[in-house]
C-alpha positions as CSV (number, residue, x, y, z in Angstrom):
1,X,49.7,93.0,79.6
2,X,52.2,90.7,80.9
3,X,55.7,92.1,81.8
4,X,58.4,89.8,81.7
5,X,61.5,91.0,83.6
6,X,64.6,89.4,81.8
7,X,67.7,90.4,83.8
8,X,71.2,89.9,81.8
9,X,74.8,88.9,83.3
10,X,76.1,86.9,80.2
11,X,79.4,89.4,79.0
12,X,79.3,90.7,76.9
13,X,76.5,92.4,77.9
14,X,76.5,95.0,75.1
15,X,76.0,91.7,72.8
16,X,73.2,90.7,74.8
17,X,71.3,93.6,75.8
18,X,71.4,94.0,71.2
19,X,70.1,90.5,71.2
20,X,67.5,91.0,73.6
21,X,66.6,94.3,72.1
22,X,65.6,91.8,69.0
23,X,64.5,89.5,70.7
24,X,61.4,92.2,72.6
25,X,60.9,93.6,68.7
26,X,60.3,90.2,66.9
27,X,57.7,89.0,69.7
28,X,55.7,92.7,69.5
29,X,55.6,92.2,66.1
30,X,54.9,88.0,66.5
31,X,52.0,88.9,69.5
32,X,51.8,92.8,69.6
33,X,50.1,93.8,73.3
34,X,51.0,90.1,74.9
35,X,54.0,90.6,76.3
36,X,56.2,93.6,77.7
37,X,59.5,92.8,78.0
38,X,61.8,95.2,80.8
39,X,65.5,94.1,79.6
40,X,68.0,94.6,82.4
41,X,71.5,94.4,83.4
42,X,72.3,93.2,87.2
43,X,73.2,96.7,88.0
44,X,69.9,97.9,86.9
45,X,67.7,95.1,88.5
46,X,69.8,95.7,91.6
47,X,68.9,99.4,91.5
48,X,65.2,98.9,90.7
49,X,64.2,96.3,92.7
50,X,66.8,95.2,95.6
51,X,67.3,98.4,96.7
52,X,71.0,98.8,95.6
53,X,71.5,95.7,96.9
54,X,74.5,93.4,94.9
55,X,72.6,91.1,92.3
56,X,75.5,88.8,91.1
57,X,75.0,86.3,87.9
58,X,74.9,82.8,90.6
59,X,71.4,84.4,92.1
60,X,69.9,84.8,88.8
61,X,68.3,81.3,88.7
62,X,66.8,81.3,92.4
63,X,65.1,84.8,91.5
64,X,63.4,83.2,88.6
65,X,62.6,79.9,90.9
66,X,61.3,83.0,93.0
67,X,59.3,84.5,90.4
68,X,61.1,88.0,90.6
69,X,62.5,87.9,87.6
70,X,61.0,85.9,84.7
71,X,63.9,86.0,82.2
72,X,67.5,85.7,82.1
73,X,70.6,84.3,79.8
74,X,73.4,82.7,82.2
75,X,76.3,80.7,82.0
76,X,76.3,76.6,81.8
77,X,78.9,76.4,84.9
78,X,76.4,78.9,86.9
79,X,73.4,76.4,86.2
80,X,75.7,73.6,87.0
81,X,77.1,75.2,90.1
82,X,73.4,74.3,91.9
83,X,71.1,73.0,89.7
84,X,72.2,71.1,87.1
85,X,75.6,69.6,87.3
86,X,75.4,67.8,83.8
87,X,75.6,71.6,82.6
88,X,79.5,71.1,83.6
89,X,80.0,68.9,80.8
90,X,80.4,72.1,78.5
91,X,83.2,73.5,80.2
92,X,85.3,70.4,78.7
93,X,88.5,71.0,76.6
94,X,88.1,70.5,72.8
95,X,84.4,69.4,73.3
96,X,83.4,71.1,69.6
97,X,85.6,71.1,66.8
98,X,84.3,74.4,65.3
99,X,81.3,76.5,65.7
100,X,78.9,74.7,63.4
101,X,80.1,71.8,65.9
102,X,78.9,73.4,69.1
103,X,75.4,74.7,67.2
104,X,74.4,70.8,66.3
105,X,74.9,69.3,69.3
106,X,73.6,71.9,71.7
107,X,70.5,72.6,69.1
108,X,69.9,68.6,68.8
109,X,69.5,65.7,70.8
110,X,72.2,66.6,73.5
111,X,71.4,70.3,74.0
112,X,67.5,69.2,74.4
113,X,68.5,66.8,76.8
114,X,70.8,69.2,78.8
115,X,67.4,71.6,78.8
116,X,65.1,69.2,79.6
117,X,67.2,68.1,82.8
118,X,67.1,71.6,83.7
119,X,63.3,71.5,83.4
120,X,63.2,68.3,85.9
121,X,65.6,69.4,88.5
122,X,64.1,73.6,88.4
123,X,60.7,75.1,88.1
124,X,63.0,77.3,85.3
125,X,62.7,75.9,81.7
126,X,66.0,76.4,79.3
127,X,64.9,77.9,75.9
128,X,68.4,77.3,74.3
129,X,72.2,78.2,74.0
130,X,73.4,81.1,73.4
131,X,77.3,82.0,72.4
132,X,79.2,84.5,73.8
133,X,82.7,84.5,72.4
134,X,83.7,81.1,71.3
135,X,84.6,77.7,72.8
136,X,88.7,77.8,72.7
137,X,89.4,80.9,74.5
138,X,91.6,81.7,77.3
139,X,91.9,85.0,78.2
140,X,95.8,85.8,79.2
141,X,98.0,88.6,79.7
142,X,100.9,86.7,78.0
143,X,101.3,84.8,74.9
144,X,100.7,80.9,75.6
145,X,101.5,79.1,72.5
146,X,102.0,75.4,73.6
147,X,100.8,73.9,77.1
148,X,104.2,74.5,79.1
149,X,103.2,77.8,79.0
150,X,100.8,77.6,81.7
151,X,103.3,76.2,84.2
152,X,102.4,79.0,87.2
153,X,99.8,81.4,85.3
154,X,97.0,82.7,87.4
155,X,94.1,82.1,85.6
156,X,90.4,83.1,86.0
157,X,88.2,80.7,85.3
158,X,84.2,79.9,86.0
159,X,85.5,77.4,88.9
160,X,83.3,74.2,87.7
161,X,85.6,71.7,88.4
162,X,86.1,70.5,85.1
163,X,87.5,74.1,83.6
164,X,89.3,74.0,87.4
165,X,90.9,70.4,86.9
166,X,91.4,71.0,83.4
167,X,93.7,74.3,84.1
168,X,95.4,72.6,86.9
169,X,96.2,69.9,84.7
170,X,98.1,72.0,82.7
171,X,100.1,73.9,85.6
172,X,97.9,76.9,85.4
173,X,96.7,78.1,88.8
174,X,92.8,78.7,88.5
175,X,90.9,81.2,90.6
């Protein structure tokens, strides 16, 4: 039987390790004795099979063009950090109106697109989006209610340049 190592770095990971979870019981029930699925965290991978060695979320991609790991869920700016810079395009203020929004376009014709360029520029083929939290979300230790309210705030953000340029637009300071 096949084992398919699927290593997980999307937060949060409790979300995804339950997703996975269903994922692994659905295909033993779809294919039962096809497939084994070992569902890890970085941690875990790093532990198992690096030696304790740090596993970050921007090596996922090049272990699975590797063939050490089979599987993972990672973020758009991650893929579009090396791979795939069209995956930038998502990190775009007010891109989806609402959630049902986001699910049409990256389940249709753009989303399929987005994968398929994956496909052409990576031996690694995108299965689909996942969500992780929403769209319009800025995590802050103070209260920003209009866009002055950036003016000097450090800010994390994934460091595409798009969410970069977007927050120094606004007077944040991204890092």
């Amino acid at each position: 039987m096949k084992t398919i190592r699927w290593v997980l770095a999307h937060e949060p990971i409790e979300l995804f390790l339950r997703a996975a979870k269903r994922f692994k019981k659905t295909m033993e029930e779809m294919a039962p004795g096809v497939l084994d699925y070992e569902i890890m965290t970085l941690s875990e991978y790093s532990d198992k099979y690096q030696n304790g060695k740090k596993v970050t979320k921007h090596d996922l991609i090049d272990l699975m063009e590797a063939g050490e790991i089979e599987m993972s869920q990672m973020y758009t700016s991650t893929l579009g950090r090396k791979h795939h810079r069209d995956m930038w395009a998502l990190d775009m203020p007010f891109l989806f109106r609402d959630h049902d929004h986001a699910q049409k376009v990256l389940e249709g014709e753009i989303g399929q697109s987005l994968l398929a360029g994956l496909n052409e520029k990576t031996n690694v083929h995108g299965l689909a989006f996942t969500y992780s939290g929403g769209f319009r979300m800025i995590p802050a230790n103070v209260v920003i209610d209009k866009i002055e309210d950036f003016k000097g705030q450090p800010l994390r953000c994934n460091m595409s340049p798009i969410a970069t340029e977007t927050f120094i637009a606004v007077g944040a300071d991204p890092h």
